[in-house]
C-alpha positions as CSV (number, residue, x, y, z in Angstrom):
1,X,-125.7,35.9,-5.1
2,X,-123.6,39.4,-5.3
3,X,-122.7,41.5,-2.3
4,X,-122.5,45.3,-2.5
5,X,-120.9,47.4,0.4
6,X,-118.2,50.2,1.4
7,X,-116.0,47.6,2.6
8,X,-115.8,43.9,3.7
9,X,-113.8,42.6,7.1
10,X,-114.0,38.9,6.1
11,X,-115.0,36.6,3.5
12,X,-118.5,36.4,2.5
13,X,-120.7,33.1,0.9
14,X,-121.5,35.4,-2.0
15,X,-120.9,34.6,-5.7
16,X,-119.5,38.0,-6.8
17,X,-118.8,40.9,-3.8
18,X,-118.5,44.2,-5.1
19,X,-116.7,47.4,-2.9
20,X,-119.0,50.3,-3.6
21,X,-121.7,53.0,-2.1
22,X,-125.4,51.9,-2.1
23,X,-125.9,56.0,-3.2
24,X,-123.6,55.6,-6.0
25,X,-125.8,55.1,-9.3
26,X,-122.6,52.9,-10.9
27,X,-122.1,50.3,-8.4
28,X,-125.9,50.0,-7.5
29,X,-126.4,49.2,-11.3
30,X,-123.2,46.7,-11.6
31,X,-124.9,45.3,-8.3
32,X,-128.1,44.4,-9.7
33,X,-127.2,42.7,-12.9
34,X,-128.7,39.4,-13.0
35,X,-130.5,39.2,-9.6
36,X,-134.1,38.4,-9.2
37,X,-134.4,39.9,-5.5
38,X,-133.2,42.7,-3.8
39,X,-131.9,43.0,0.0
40,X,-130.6,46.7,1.1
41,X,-129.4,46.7,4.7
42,X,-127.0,49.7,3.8
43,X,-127.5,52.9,6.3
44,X,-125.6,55.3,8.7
45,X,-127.3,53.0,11.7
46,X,-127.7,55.7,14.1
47,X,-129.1,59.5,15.0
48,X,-125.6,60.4,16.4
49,X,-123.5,58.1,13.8
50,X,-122.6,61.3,11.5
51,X,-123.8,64.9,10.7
52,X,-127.5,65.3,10.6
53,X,-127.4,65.8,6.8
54,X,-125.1,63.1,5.9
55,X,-127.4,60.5,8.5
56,X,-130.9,61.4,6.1
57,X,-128.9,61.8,2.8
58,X,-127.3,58.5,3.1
59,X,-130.3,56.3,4.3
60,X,-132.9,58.2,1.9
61,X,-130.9,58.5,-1.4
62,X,-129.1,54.3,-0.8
63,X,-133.1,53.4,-0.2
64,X,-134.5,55.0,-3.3
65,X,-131.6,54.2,-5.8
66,X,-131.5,50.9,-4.9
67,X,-135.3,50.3,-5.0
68,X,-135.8,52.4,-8.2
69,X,-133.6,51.3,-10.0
70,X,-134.3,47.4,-9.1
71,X,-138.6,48.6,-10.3
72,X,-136.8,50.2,-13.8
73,X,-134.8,46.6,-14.3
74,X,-138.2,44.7,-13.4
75,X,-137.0,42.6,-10.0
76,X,-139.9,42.3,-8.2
77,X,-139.2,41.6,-4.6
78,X,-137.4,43.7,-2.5
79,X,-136.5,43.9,1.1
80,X,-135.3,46.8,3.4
81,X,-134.4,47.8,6.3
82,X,-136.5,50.2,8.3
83,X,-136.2,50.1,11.9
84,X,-138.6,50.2,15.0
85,X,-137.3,54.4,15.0
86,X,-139.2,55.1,12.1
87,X,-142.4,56.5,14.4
88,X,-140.0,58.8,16.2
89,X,-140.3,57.8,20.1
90,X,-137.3,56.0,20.4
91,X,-134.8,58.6,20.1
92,X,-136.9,62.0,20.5
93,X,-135.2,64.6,22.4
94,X,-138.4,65.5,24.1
95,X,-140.5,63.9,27.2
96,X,-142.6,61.7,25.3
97,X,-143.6,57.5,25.4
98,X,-145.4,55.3,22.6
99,X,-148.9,56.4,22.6
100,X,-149.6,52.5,23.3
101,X,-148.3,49.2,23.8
102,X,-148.1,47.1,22.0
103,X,-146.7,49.0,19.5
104,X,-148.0,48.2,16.0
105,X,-146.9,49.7,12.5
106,X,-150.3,52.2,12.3
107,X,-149.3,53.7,16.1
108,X,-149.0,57.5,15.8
109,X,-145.6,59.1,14.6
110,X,-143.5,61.9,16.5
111,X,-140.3,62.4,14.7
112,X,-137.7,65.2,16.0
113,X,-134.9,63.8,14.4
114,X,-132.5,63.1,11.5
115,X,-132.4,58.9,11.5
116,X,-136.4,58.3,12.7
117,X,-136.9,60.6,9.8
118,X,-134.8,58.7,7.1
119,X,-136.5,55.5,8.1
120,X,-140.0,57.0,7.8
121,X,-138.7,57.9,4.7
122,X,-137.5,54.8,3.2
123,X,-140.9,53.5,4.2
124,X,-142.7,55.8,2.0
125,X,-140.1,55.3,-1.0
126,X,-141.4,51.9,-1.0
127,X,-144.7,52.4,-1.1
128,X,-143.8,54.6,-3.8
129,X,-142.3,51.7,-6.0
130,X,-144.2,49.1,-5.1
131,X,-147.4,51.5,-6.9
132,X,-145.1,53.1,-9.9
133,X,-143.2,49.7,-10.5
134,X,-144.8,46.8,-9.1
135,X,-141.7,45.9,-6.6
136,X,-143.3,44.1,-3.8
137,X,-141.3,45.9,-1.0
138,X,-141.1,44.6,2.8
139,X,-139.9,47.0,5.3
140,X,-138.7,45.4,8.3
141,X,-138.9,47.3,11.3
142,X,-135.9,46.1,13.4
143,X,-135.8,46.8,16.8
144,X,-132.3,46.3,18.8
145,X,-130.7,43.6,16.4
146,X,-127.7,41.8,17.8
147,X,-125.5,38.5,18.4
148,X,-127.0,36.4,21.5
149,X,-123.3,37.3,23.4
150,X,-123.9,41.2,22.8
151,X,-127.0,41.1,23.6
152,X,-126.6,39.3,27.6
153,X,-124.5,42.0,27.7
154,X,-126.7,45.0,26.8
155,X,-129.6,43.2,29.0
156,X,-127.2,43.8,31.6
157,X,-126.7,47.7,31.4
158,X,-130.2,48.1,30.7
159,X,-131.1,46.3,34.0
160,X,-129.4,49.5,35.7
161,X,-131.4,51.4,34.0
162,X,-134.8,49.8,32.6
163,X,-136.2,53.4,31.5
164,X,-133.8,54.0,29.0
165,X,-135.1,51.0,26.9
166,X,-138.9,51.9,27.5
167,X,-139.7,53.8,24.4
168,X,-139.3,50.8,22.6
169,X,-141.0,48.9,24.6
170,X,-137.2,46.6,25.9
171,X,-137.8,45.4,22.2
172,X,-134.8,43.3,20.8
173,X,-134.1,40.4,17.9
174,X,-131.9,38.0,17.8
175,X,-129.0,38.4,15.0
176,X,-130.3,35.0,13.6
177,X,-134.4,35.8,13.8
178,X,-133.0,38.4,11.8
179,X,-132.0,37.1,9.0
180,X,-134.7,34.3,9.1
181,X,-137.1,36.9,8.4
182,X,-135.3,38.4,5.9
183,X,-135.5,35.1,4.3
184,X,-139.0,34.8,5.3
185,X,-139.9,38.2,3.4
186,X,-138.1,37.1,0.2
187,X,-140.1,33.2,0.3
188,X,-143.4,34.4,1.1
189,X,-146.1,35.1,-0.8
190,X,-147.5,38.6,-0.2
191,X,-147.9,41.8,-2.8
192,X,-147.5,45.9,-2.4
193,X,-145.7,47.3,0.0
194,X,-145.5,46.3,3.8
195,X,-144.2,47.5,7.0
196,X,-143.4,44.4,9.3
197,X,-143.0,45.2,13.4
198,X,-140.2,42.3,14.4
199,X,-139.5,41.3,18.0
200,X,-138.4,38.4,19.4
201,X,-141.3,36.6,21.3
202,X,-140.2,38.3,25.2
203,X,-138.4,41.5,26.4
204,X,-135.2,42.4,26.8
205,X,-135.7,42.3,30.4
206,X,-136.1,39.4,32.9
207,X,-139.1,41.2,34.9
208,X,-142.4,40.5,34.0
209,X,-144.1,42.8,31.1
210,X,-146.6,43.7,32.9
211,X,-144.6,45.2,35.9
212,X,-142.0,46.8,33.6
213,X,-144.9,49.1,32.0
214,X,-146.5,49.6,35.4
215,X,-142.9,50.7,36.7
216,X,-141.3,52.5,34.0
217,X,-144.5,53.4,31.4
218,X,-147.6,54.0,33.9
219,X,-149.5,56.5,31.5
220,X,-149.1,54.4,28.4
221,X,-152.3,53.0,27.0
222,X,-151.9,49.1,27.0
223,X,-154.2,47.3,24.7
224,X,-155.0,43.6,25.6
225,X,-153.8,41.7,28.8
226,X,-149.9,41.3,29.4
227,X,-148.9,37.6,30.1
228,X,-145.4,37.3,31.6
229,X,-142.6,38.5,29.7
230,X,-144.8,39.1,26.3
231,X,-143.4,41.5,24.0
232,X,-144.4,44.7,23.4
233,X,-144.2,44.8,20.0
234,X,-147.1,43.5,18.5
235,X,-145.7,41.6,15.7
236,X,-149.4,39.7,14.2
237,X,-147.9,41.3,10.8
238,X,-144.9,39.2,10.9
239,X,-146.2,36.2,11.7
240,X,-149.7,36.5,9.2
241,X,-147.8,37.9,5.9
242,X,-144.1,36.5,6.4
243,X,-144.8,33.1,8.3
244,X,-141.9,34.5,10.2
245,X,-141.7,33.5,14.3
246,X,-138.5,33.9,16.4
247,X,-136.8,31.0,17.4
248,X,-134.1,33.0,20.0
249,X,-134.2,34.1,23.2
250,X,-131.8,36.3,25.6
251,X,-133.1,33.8,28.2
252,X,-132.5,30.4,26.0
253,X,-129.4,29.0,27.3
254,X,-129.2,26.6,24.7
255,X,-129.0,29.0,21.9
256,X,-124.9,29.3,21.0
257,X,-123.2,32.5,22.1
């Protein structure tokens, strides 16, 4: 197993770990010699992480020089990183919700800035090599990915303030379901290109689902009946092509913090 990325903080269970830029041509290439699947995670994470262009240039030119060059070299299995942004809600500067809950991967797109965009983006280069190539390409949409400590801690400003978590539905993962259904997308046995909706199986909140929408969301279409605390992510992708089901909760005391 190698390991590409700007710079490492502690050891890593790798085989060879390489210091270089995911947009660099050189160290992408050194990167991919002798591996038979592809994981990119690399990205400026956030709208407001760095200047506007430096935010889309990153994400979109790591995405596609990593995947195309993995499709010229013949792996065929790749996994990356898109995130639950990529239909725009989340961070758009205007007044606007999710056109329904639960939000699937075909719910309607309104993008008004830099990081949504790169995401959408990535999406698309995958389709794009998955066709020209044959890569089979899963692009996980992450919603708010942390450790189980972190994320107690997050629940707890958000409770202050539910409606700043609605446009994603108070969607969140565990750090661990994480990277169980990276594994998950790698193992399984699907083809093309995919875009995966991952959540873990409640909210980020303690309140019941359906009150939080009723609350916070009244004018957003809901499809189905709520049942207590039952995401709003609708994750049937995950579940049907991946196998993949999360194990964590914020409200599990057992899990380890």
């Amino acid at each position: 197993m190698t390991a590409l990325a700007l710079q490492y903080d502690q050891p890593l269970e790798a085989d060879r770990v390489l210091v270089g830029d995911a947009t660099d041509p050189a160290a992408v290439a050194e990167a991919l010699e002798g591996v038979d699947a592809v994981v990119h995670l690399a990205a400026i994470a956030h709208r407001d992480a760095g200047k506007p262009y430096d935010v889309y240039r990153t994400n979109v030119v790591s995405t596609f020089n990593v995947l195309s060059q993995a499709g010229q070299r013949g792996i065929r299995r790749a996994v990356i990183a898109s995130s639950i942004n990529a239909f725009g809600v989340p961070m758009n500067h205007h007044d606007v919700a999710p056109a329904y809950f639960p939000i699937d991967e075909e719910i309607p797109v309104d993008i008004d800035d830099w990081y949504s965009l790169s995401k959408k983006s990535d999406e698309l280069t995958a389709q794009m090599v998955a066709r020209h190539w044959g890569v089979d390409v899963a692009a996980l949409r992450f919603p708010l990915v942390d450790t189980a400590t972190s994320l107690l801690r997050i629940r707890g400003v958000v409770e202050g303030d539910p409606a700043i978590r609605m446009r994603e539905g108070w969607a969140y993962l565990d750090l661990r379901d994480a990277a169980e259904a990276i594994y998950r997308s790698l193992v399984a046995e699907w083809t093309g290109a995919v875009v995966v909706g991952l959540s873990a199986a409640d909210t980020l909140m303690a309140r019941p689902t359906a009150e939080l929408v009723r609350e916070f969301a009244p004018g957003v279409e809901v499809r189905g009946e709520l049942t207590e605390r039952q995401p709003l992510i609708d994750t049937t992708r995950a579940r049907d092509i991946l196998g993949f089901r999360p194990q964590y909760s914020v409200n599990d005391e057992r899990h380890d913090a």
